[in-house]
C-alpha positions as CSV (number, residue, x, y, z in Angstrom):
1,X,126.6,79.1,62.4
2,X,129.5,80.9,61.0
3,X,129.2,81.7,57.0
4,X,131.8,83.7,56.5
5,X,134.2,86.1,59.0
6,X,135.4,89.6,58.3
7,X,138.0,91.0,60.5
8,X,137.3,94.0,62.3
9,X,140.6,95.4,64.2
10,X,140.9,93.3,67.5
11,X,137.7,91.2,66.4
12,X,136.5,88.6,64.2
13,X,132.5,89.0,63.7
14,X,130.4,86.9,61.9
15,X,128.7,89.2,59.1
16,X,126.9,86.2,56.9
17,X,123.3,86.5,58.5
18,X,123.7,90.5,59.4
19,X,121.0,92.8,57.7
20,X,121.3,95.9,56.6
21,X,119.2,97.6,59.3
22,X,118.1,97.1,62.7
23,X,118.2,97.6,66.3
24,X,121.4,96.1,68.0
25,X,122.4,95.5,71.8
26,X,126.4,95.2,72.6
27,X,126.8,93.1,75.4
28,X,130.1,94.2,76.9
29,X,132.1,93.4,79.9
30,X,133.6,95.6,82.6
31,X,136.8,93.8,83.7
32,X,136.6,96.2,87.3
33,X,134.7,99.2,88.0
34,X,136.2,102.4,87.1
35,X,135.3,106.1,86.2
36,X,135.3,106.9,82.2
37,X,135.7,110.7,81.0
38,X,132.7,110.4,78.3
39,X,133.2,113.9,76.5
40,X,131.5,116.7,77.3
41,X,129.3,114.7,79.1
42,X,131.6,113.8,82.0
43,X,132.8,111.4,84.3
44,X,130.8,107.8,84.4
45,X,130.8,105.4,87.1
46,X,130.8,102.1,86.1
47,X,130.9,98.9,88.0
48,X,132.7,95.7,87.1
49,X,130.2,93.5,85.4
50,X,128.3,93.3,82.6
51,X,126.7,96.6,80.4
52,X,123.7,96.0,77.2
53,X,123.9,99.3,75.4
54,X,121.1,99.8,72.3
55,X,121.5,101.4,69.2
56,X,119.7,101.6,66.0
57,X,121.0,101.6,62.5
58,X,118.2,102.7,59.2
59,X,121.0,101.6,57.1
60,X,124.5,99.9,57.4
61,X,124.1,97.8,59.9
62,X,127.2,96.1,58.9
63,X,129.5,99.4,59.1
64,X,128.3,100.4,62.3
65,X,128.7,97.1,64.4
66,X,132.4,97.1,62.7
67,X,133.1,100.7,63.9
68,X,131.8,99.9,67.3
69,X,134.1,96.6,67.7
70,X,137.2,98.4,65.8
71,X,139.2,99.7,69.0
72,X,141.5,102.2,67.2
73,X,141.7,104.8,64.2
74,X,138.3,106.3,64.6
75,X,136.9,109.7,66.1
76,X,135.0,109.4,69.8
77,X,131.7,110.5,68.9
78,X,129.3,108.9,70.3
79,X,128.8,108.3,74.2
80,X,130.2,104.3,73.3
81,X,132.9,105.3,71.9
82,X,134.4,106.5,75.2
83,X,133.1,103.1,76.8
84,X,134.3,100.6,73.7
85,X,137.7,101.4,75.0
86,X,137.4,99.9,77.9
87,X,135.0,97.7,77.8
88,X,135.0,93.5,75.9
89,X,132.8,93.3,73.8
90,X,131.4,89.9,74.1
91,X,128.5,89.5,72.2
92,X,125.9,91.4,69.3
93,X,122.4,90.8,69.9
94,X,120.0,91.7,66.6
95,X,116.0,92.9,66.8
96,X,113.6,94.3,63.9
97,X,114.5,97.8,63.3
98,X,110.6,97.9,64.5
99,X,111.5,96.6,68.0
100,X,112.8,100.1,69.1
101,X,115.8,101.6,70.7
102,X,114.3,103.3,73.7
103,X,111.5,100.2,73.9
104,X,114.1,97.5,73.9
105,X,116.1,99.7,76.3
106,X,113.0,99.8,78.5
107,X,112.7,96.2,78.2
108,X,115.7,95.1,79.4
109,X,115.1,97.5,82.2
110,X,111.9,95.7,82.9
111,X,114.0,92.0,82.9
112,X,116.1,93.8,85.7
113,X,118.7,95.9,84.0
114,X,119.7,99.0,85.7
115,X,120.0,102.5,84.1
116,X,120.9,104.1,87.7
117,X,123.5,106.4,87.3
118,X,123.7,105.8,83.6
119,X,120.6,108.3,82.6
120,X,121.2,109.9,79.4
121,X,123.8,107.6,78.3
122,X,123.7,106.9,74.2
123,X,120.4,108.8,73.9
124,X,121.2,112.5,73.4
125,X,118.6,112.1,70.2
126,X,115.6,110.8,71.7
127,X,113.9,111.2,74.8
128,X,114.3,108.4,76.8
129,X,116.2,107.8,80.0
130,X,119.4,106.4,78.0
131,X,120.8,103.7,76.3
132,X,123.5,101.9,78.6
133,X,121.9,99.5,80.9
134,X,124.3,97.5,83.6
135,X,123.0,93.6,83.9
136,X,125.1,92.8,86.4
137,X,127.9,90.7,87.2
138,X,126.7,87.2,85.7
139,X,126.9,86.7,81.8
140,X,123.0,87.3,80.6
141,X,121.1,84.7,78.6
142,X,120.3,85.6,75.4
143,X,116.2,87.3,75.3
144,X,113.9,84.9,73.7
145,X,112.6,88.2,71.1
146,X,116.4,88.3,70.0
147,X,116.9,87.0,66.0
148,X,120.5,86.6,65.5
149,X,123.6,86.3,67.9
150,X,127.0,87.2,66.9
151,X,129.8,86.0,69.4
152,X,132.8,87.4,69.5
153,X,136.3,86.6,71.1
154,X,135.9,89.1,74.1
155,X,139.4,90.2,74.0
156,X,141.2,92.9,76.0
157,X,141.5,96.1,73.7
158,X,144.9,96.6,72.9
């Protein structure tokens, strides 16, 4: 159901049902596997298929899922910054703020997800293994515990 749009660079997303807080998962799409330079960090391998990466907004839920989707005119800061430019995002998956970032990360690792070779990825402020999970090369259904799906038009950064 689409309320109302707002543009956000390259990408229309949906903002009418979008709360002010909670944990998110970016479903995005590797066209082909390729190394990324992620910072100081370093080089990340990445396969062609499909990547769920978690993060968690207290506040500005809104904001934040626009600065992920916009592809230019913002600092790389975070570990998905280096990845957003690459990467489709396809879809916007939305949990409780009480679901967790490192539980739902652990979740999808539990439904098959794979964090090998992606450890520490997106979680330099927690503990837990990391963030980026690859899914594999088939589109993922949607998890039954997700409340609100925003599609977008998966389009090639430009």
């Amino acid at each position: 159901m689409v309320v109302s749009q707002r543009e956000y660079g390259d990408m229309e997303i949906d903002t009418s049902e979008i709360p002010d807080r909670g944990i998110y998962v970016l479903l995005l799409r590797v066209p082909e596997g390729r190394p990324i330079r992620v910072g100081s960090r370093g080089s990340v391998a990445l396969q062609r298929g499909y990547y769920a990466y978690v993060g968690r907004a207290k506040r500005g839920l809104r904001a934040r899922l626009a600065r992920h989707a916009r592809k230019e005119g913002k600092r790389l800061r975070w570990h998905i910054d280096y990845l957003m430019d690459i990467a489709l995002l396809e879809e916007v998956w939305l949990l409780p703020l009480h679901a967790g970032e490192c539980e739902t990360a652990s979740m999808l690792e539990q439904w098959g997800a794979s964090r090998e070779g992606l450890r520490g990825f997106g979680s330099g402020d927690c503990r837990c293994p990391g963030h980026l999970l690859h899914l594999g090369e088939e589109k993922p259904k949607k998890p039954l515990c997700v409340s609100l799906v925003i599609e977008t038009r998966g389009e090639a950064p430009r």
